[in-house]
N, C-alpha and C positions, 0 to 999 in steps of 0.2 A: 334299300337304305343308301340314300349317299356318301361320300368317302366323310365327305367335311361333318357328317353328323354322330359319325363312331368315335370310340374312345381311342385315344392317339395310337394307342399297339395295337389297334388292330385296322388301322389307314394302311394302305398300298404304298409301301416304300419304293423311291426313286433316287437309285443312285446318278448322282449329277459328275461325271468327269468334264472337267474344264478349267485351264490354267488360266482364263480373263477374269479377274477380281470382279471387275462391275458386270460380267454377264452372268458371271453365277448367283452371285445378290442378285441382280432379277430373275433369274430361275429359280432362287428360291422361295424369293417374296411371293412370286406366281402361282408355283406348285404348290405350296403351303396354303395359299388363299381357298386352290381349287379340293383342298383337305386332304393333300399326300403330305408321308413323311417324305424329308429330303437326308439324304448324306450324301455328302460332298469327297471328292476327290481332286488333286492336283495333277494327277502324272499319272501313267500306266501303272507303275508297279505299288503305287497304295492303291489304288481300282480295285487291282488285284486280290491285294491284302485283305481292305472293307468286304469283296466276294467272299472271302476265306470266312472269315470272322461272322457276318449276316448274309447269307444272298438276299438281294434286294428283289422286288414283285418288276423292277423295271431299269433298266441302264440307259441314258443318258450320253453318249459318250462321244466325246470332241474327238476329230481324225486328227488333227494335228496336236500333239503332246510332246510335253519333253521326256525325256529320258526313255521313253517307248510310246511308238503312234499308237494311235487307236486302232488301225487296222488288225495293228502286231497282238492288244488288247484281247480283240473280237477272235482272234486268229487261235489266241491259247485258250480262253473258254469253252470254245465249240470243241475244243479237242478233248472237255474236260465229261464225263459221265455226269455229274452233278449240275451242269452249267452248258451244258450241250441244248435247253429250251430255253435259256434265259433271254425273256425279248429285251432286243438290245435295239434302239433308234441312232442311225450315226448321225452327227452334226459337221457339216465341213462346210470348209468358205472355197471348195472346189469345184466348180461347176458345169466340168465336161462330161459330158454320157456317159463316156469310158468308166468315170471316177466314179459314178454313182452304181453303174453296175459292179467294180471293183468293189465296191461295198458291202454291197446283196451279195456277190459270190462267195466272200470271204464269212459271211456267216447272218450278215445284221440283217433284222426283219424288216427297218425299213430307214430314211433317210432322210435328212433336210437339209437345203442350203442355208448358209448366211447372207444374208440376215435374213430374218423371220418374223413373223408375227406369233404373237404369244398364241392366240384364238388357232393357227394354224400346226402349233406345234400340241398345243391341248388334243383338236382334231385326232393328229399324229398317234401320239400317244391313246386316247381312249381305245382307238381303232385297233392298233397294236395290243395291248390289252384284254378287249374282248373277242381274238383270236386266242392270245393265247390260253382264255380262262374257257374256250373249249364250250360245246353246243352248249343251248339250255335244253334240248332236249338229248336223254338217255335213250341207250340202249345199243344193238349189234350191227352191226353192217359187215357183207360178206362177198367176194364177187372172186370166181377162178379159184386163187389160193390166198388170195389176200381176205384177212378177217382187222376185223376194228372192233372193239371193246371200248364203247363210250363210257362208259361209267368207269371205269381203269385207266380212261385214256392210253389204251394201250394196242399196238398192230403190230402183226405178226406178215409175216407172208411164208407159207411152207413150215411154219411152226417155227420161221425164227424170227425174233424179235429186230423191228424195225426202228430206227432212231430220226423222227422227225422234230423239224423244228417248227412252232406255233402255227408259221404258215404255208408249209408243206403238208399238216396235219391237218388243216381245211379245206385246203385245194384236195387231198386226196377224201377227207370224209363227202367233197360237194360231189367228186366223181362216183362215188360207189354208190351215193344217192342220186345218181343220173347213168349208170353202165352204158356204153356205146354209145352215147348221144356227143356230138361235137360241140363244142364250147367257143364261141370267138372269143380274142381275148378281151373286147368290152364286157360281152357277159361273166368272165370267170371275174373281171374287176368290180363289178358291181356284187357276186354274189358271195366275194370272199375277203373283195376289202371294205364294198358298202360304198354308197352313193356319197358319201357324208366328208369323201379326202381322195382330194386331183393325186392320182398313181400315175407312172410314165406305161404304158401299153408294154417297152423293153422289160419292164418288174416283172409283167407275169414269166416273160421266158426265161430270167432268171431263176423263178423260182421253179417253174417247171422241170429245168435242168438239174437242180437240187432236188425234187421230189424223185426226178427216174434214178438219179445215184444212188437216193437212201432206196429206192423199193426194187431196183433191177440188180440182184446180186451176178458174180462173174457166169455163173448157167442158167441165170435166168431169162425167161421172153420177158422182150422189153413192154410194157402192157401202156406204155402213156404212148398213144399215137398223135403223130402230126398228121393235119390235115391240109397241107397249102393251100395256103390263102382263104384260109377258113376257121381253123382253131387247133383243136386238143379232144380226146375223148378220151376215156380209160377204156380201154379196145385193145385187141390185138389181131394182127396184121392177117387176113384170111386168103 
C-alpha cells in the first residue's frame, strides 16, 4: 500500500531540519504530496528535542544550522542507544569529497548537495528507507561467529551484540549471503543501494570502514577483507 493511501498516523514521518524559510515550505509541500508526515525543525537543539519527544521513520537534516551543525546533530544521535539506526540524509551546499565523506563518517546514511531536485531527493530518501526497513525476506544467516537474525533484525558476533546502522546491516547481511566471494565496489553499489541513485564509489569505503568497526571488536579477526584493485569479500585472511 502506498504512503499517501494510509491514514495520516500511520504515513512515515520525516523530520525536516532547516533554517531556509522557503526551502522547507517546499520540502514540505513535496513530502506531504508524496504522503509522508513532515515535522519541521529550525536548529540542532529543537531536532533534538522533536527526537526526544517522537523519533521520526526519517531525518532530513541541513549541515549548516545555527546554534548547533548538523554534523554535531548526527554526532549526538548515533551515540544515542535509541537513535543509533535513525536514517538520517545530510543536505549541505558543501561540495568537496572531504565534506561528503565527513558526513558518512560521522554517522549519516547518505547525503545531498544543494541544490537539488525534488525527483532526486525522493530517489535519496526511498533508497534510504528501504535499507533501513530491512530484507523482505526472513530468516538466519550465519558465517565463522557472526550470526544475523532477520526477523529480530538482530547480530551477534561471539554472542555479543553488534550495533549497525541501516547500511552497514545490508552491506553485511549481502556478504554472509555471498561468504568469500569478492565484491567490486560497482557490484556492492548496485546490490545494496540499487541501480535506481548515482552513489560516489568513496560511499562504499566509507561505509565499509564503519561495518569493520561495528563487527571487528579489539581480539577480534578482522573478517572484511580488501582485495586491491578488486573489492571487499567477508573472508579472512589465510
Amino acid at each position: 500500500m502506498r504512503s499517501s493511501s494510509l491514514p495520516e498516523h500511520q504515513r512515515p514521518t520525516i523530520l525536516v531540519v532547516e533554517d531556509e524559510a522557503p526551502l522547507l515550505t517546499l520540502l514540505r509541500y513535496n513530502l506531504e504530496k508524496q504522503g509522508f508526515r513532515v515535522e519541521e525543525a529550525t536548529d540542532g537543539p529543537e531536532a533534538l528535542l522533536k527526537v526526544n519527544e517522537a523519533k521520526p521513520d526519517l531525518m532530513l537534516l541541513d549541515w549548516m544550522l545555527p546554534a548547533m551543525s548538523g554534523i554535531e546533530v548526527c554526532r549526538q544521535l548515533r551515540r544515542r542507544p535509541d537513535t543509533r539506526d535513525l536514517p538520517i540524509i545530510m543536505v549541505t551546499a558543501r561540495t568537496e569529497e572531504a565534506d561528503a565523506v565527513r558526513a558518512l563518517d560521522t554517522g549519516a546514511d547518505d547525503h545531498i548537495g544543494k541544490p537539488f531536485t525534488i525527483e532526486a531527493l525522493l530517489a535519496r530518501i526511498r533508497a534510504v528507507m528501504r535499507r533501513a526497513a530491512g530484507p523482505a525476506t526472513k530468516g538466519a544467516l550465519s558465517w565463522h561467529d557472526i550470526a544475523m537474525d532477520q526477523d529480530a533484525h538482530r547480530v551477534t558476533r561471539g554472542g555479543r551484540n553488534l550495533h549497525l546502522g541501516p547500511t552497514e546491516y545490508r552491506l553485511l547481511e549481502f556478504f554472509l549471503q555471498h561468504p568469500g566471494r569478492v565484491f567490486s565496489r560497482e557490484q556492492l553499489l548496485d546490490a545494496v543501494w540499487g541501480r535506481d541513485i548515482h552513489v560516489e564509489l568513496r560511499t562504499v569505503d566509507v561505509h565499509i570502514r564503519r561495518l569493520r568497526k561495528a563487527v571487528n571488536g579489539d581480539n577480534d579477526t578482522d573478517v572484511i577483507r580488501t582485495v586491491r584493485s578488486a573489492g571487499y569479500a567477508l573472508d579472512v585472511e589465510g
